[in-house]
C-alpha positions as CSV (number, residue, x, y, z in Angstrom):
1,X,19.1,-27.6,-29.1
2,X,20.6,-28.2,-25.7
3,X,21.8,-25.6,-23.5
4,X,25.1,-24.3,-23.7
5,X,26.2,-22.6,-20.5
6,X,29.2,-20.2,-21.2
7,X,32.0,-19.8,-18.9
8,X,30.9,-16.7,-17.8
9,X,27.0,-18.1,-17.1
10,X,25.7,-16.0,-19.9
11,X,23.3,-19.0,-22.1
12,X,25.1,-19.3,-25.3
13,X,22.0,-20.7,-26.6
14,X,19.8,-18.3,-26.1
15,X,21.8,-15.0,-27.8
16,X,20.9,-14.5,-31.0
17,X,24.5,-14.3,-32.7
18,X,24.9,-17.6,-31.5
19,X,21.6,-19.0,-33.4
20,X,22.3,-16.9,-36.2
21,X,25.6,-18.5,-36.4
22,X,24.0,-22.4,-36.2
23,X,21.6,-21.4,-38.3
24,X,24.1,-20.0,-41.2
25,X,22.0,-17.4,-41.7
26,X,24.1,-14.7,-43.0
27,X,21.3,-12.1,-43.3
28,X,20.1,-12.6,-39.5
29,X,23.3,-12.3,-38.2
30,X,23.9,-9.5,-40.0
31,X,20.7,-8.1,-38.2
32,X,22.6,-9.1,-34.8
33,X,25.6,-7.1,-35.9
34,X,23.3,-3.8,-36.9
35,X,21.7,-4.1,-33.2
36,X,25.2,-4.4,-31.7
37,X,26.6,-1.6,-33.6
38,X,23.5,0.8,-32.2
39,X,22.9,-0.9,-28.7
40,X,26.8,-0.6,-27.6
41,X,27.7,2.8,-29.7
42,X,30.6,0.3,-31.8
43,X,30.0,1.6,-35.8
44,X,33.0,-1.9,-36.0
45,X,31.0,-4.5,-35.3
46,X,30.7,-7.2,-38.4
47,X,28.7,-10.3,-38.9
48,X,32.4,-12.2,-38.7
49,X,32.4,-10.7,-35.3
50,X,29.2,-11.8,-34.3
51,X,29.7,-14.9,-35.8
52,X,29.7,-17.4,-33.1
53,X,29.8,-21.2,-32.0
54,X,29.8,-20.2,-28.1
55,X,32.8,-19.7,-25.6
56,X,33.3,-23.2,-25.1
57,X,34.2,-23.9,-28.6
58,X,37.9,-24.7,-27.9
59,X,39.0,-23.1,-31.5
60,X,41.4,-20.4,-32.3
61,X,38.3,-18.7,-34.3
62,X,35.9,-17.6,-31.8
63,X,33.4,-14.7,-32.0
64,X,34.8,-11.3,-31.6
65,X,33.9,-10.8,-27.9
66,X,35.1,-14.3,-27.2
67,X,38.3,-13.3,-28.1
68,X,38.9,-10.4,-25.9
69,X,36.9,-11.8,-22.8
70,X,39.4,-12.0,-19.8
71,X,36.6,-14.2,-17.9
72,X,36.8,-16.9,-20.8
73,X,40.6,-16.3,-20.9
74,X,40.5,-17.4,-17.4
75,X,38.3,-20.4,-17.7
76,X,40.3,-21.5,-20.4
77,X,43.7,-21.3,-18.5
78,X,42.7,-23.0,-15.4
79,X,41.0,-25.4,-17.5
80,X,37.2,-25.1,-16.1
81,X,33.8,-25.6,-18.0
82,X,32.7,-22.6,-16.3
83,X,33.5,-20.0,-13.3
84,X,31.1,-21.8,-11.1
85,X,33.3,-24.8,-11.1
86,X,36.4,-23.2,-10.5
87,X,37.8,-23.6,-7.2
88,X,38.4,-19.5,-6.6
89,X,34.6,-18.7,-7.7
90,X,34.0,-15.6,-6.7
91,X,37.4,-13.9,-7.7
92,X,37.4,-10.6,-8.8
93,X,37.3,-11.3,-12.5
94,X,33.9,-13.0,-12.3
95,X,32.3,-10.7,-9.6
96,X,33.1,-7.6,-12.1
97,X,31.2,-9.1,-14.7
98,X,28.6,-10.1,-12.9
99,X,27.5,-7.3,-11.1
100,X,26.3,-6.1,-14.8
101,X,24.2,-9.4,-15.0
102,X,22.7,-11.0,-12.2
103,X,20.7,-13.9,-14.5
104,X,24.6,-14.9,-14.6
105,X,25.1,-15.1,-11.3
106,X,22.2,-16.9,-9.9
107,X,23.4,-19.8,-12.7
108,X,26.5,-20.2,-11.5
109,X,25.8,-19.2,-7.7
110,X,23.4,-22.7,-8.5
111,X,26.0,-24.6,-10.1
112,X,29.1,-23.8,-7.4
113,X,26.6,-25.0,-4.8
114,X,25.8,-28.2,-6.3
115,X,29.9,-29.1,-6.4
């Protein structure tokens, strides 16, 4: 499987929801949901909203998070592959996130350099 970078950096292809979701294995995904629900305290979270094909996927469906993520909402609207390709890298949105995942940020810190 290549890697899938998500707009944010995250590796789509390394989260488990997201090989759950290629695998179509309901009953793993399912496991993905159980951790989600205990990890972030959210008794809501279902396989559908694990269920996931990774940011980039350009349908209306997308995984729960997806949906609600105002870094992908901004990628999406300006039309980038990812943050560290848009011309205002660094902007507030991004930086939040980031700050809470610093794997993130050394990806696309890697990729705005190489533009």
């Amino acid at each position: 499987m290549d890697t899938m970078i998500a707009m944010c950096g995250l590796v789509c292809t390394d989260c488990k929801a997201y090989q759950a979701t290629q695998a179509n294995d309901q009953a793993w995904l399912e496991r993905v949901a159980a951790q989600w629900r205990e990890e972030y305290h959210a008794p809501g979270i279902t396989t559908e909203y694990a269920r996931c094909n990774g940011c980039l996927e350009m349908q209306e469906k997308v995984c729960g998070h997806c949906s609600e993520c105002n870094v992908r909402q901004c990628a999406v609207e300006r039309g980038v592959a990812n943050c560290g390709v848009c011309p205002d890298y660094g902007c507030e949105k991004i930086t939040a996130f980031l700050e809470w995942v610093p794997d993130a940020k050394v990806r696309l810190d890697a990729i705005h350099a190489a533009l």
